[in-house]
N, C-alpha and C positions, 0 to 999 in steps of 0.2 A: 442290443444296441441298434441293430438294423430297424425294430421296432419303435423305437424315441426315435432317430433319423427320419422316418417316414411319415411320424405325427408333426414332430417341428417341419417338415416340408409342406406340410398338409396347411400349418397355419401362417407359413410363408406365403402360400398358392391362394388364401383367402382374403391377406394382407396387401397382393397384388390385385385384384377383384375389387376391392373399397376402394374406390375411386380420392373418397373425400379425407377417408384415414389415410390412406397412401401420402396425400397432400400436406398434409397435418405433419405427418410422421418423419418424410425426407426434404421437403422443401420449405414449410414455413419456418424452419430454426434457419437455415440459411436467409429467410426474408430477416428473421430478427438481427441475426449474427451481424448483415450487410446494414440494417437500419441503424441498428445502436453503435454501429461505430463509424458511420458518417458522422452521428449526433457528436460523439466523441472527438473525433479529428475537428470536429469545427472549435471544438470547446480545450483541445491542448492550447496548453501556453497561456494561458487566460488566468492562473494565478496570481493574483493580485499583491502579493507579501511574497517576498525570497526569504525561504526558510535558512537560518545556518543555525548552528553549535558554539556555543560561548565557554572557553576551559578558561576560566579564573583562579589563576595560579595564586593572586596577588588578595583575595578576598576580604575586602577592607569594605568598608562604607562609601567611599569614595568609589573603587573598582563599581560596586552593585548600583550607585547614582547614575555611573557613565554606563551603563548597562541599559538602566532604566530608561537612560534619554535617546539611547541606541532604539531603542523597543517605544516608543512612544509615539512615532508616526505610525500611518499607514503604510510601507514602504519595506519592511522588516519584520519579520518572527522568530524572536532568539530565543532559545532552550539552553538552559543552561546545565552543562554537562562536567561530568568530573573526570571518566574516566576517558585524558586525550588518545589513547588511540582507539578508543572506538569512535571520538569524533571524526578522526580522517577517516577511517573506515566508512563512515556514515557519507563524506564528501567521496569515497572514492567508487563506493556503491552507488553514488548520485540520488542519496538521499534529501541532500541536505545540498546547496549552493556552494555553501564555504564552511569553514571553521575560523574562530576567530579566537586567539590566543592572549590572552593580558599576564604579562610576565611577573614577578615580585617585584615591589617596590613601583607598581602602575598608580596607585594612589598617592603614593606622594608626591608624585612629578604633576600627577592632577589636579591634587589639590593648588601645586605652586608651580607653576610653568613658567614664573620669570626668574624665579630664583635657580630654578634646578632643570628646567626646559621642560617641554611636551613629552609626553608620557613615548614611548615604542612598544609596538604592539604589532603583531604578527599573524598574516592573513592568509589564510592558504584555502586555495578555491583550483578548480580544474582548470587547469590552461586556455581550455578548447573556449572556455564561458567568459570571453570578454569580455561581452556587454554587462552581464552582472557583477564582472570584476570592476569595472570603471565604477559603475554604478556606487559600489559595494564603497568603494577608498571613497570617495563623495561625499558617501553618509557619514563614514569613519570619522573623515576629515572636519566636516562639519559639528558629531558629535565632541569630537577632542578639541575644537574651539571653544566648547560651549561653557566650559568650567574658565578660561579666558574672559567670554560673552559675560559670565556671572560677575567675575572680579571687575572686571570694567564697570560695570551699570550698577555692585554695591559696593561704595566705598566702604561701610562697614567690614564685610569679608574682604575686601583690599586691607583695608587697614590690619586686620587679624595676620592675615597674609606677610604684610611687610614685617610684623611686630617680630614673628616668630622668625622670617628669615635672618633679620638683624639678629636675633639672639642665637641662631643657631652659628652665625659668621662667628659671634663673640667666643662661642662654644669653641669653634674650631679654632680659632687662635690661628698658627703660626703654619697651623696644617693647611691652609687657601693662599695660594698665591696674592699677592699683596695686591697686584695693580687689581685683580675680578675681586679681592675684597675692597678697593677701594671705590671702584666702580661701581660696584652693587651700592656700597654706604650712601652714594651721590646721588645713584639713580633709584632707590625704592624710595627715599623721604620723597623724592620730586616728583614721582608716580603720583604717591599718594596724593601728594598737595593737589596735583593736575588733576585728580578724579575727583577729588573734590568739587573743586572748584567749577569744574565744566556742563555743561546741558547734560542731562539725561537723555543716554542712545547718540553720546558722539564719540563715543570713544572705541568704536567700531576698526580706527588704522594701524593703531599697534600692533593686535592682533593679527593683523594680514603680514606683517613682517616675520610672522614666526614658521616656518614649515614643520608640518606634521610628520613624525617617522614611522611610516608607514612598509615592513617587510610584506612583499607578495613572493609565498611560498610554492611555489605548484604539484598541485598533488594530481598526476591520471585519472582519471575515471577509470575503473573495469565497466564494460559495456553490457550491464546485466540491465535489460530494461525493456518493455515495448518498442520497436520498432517504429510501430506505425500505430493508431486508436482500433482497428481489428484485429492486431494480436490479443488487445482486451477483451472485444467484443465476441469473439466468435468460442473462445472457452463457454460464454454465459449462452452461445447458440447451440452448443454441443449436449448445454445441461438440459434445454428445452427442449431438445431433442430427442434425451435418454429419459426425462418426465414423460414423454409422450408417450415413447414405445412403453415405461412400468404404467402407465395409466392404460393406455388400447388393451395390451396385452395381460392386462390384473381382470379388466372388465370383460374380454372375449374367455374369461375361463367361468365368469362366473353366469357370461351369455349361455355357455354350454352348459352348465349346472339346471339352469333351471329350463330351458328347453329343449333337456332331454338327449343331449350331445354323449355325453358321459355317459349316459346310462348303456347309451348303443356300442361304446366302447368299451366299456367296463363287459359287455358279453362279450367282444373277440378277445382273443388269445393273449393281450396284454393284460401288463401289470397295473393297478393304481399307482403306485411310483413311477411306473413308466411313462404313462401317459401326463403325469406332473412334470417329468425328467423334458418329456417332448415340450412342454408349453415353457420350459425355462430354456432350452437349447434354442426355439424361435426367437424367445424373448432378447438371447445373449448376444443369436446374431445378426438379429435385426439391430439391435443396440451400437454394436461393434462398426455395421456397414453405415450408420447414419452418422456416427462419429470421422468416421474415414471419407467418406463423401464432403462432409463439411470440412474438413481438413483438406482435401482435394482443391475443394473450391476457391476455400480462402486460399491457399498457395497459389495456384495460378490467377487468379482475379485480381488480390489483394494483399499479395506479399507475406502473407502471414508465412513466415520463415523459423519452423523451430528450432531451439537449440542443440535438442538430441531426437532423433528419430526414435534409436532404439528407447528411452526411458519415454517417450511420448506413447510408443506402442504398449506398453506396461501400463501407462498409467489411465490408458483405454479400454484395457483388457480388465483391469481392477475396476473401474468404475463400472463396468459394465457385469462382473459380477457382484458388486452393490446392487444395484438399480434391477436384477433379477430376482434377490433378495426382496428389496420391497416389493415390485412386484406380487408376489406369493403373498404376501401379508395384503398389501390391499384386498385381493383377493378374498378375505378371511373378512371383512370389514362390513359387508351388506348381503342381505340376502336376494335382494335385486338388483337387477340391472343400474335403476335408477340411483340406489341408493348405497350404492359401491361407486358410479361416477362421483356422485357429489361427493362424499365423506374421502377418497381418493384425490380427487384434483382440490379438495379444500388442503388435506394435509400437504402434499406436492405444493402448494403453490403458498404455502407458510413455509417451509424448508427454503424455495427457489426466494421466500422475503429475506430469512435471517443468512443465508447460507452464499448469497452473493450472486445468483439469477437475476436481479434484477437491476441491481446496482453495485460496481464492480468493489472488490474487497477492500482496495485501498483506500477509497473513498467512505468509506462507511468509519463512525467512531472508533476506536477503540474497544468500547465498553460493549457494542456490539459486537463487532469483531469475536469479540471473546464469549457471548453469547451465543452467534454463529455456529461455534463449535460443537453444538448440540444436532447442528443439522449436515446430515450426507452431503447434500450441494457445497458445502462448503469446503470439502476436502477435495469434492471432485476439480472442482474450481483449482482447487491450491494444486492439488498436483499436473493438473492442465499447463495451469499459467508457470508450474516446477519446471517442464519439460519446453516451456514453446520460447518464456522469453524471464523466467525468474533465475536460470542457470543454476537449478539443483544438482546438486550429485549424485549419484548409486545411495549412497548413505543418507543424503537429505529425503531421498523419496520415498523410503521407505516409511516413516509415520503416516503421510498422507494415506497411500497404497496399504499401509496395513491395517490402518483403520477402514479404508473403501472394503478389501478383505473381511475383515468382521462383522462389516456389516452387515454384509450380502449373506454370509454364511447364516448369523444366527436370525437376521430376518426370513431369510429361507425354510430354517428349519423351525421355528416356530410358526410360520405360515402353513408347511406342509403337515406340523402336529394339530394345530387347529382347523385344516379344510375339514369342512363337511360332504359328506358323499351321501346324506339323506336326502338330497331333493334331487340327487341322479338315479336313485334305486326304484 
């Protein structure tokens, strides 16, 4: 042990000496961490569409019309969801703005809003989100006039309208109070007549006489979220950080390899394991200390506030036996110097594309997303953002961390099965 100790000090003390790798290694991920999410902070809020959840209880033709005219400006992105409680859960995790709820029997009040009133429909959005909530009853309000807007400006759908409510009065008989069945009798023929009759686009007043029933539900937010745009940022500064140290540290072994480093070591009193054992111990804890510096800095500079200390340390500790893993295997990649950088930082810098280095996970499709999965950065990522501001649990962090785990381990051990020790003999 004293023997690995004394090599990873060795390449600690050489690591301090490179002026420009040093550079590289602790301070330009903090240049990124701090750059990309200024870019960030300028650009929160700047969505253009308030996403909510549409649970359509009532699922008629009518319900998925008033839907479709909900969804038809630029102002709104409704998803339509079946299972209600995972829509509030979606608003309470502050996924989504709102949920917006259309009860049974929403279509028929839609279709016939004089006969039978405006539909009620029920809005449930975070309390704290005013401005989207006003916003939100606005658009509602306007889309629930709009099957009114129809029947006014076609008298044919008027006329369908009256035909079927008169028959439904007849249908009920004795069950409608007489004077609102008499009332109705007087007043649908004279609708009619009067839309008839009138300019196309005046029949605009009626409609304002009618109020919309609009329930605002309030549902909490749990406060699982970014902070601030470098709680985003500075996870993808960590990653470029831990890419440096498996790229420096992949390429200073195979520096040793061919001029002759190893072969002077391979005469003293250590092991080949050992001497491998020393160049992943540097690796783990240079790795370790550049994660915690950045971590350092964003806390004090930029608020980067995690949520769990201890599961953040874990999920530092795991990524950084990943990133020792690769490491070893880059290593195995070139027989020069040159050509261990380039084939190293080419695959590095494909993982930090799909895996969320360079643009942050949320943001990226789906379909990527799920591609991503094929690359380390990307869990490193996810258990980062687990611990600082995603609010995982013991139980959630464990997929991430066991996969960073796996990785490190069988990248390792296939790296250490394939090094070659022919061009240190």
């Amino acid at each position: 042990m004293d023997a690995v100790l004394a090599l990873a000090l060795k390449d600690l003390r050489l690591l301090l000496r490179d002026r420009v790798g040093f550079f590289f290694t602790f301070f330009f991920p903090i240049l990124y961490a701090s750059f990309f999410g200024m870019i960030f902070s300028g650009q929160a809020g700047q969505r253009s569409a308030i996403r909510i959840h549409v649970v359509d209880h009532d699922a008629t033709p009518e319900s998925r019309r008033f839907v479709e005219r909900l969804a038809a400006g630029d102002r709104l992105e409704c998803a339509m969801v079946e299972n209600e409680a995972a829509a509030n859960d979606a608003v309470r995790r502050g996924r989504v703005a709102a949920c917006l709820v259309l009860p049974r029997g929403f279509g028929a009040r839609y279709a016939h809003p004089f006969a039978r009133g405006l539909p009620e429909i029920e809005l449930r959005i975070d309390p704290s989100r005013a401005a989207e909530s006003g916003m939100l009853q606005g658009l509602l309000a306007g889309a629930l006039f709009g099957s009114v807007q129809d029947l006014m400006t076609d008298p044919n759908a008027l006329g369908a309208m009256v035909d079927q409510s008169l028959a439904e009065l007849d249908q009920a008989g004795s069950q409608v109070d007489p004077l609102i069945s008499g009332a109705l009798r007087a007043f649908l023929p004279a609708l009619r007549a009067f839309v008839e009759r009138m300019p196309r686009g005046a029949g605009g007043g009626l409609a304002g006489a009618m109020e919309p029933k609009i329930t605002i539900t309030p549902i909490e937010r749990q406060r699982f979220g970014p902070r601030n745009a470098y709680e985003i940022s500075f996870p993808q500064g960590i990653v470029w950080g831990m890419l440096g140290c498996a790229a420096g540290f992949g390429i200073a072994l195979v520096q040793e390899r061919t001029r002759g480093t190893l072969m002077r070591l391979r005469i003293s009193p250590v092991s080949p394991y050992q001497i491998l054992a020393g160049k992943a111990l540097a690796c783990f804890l240079t790795t370790v200390l550049v994660a915690g510096l950045l971590l350092g800095f964003g806390y004090v500079v930029f608020g980067v506030r995690p949520g769990s200390w201890p599961l953040l340390s874990v999920a530092v500790l795991c990524a950084a036996v990943a990133f020792v893993g690769i490491m070893q295997l880059l290593s195995v990649l070139g027989r020069t110097e040159q050509a261990a950088g380039g084939i190293g930082w080419a695959i590095l810098t494909v993982m930090a594309m799909l895996g969320g280095g360079m643009v942050p996970l949320f943001f990226m499709p789906t379909w990527m997303q799920q591609i991503g999965s094929i690359s380390p950065v990307k869990w490193v990522v996810y258990a980062l953002e687990g611990a600082i501001w995603r609010g995982f649990s013991p139980a959630e962090m464990l997929l991430p961390c066991g996969v960073l785990v796996a990785i490190g381990v069988v990248t390792f051990a296939i790296g250490v099965r394939a090094f070659s020790w022919s061009d240190a003999r």
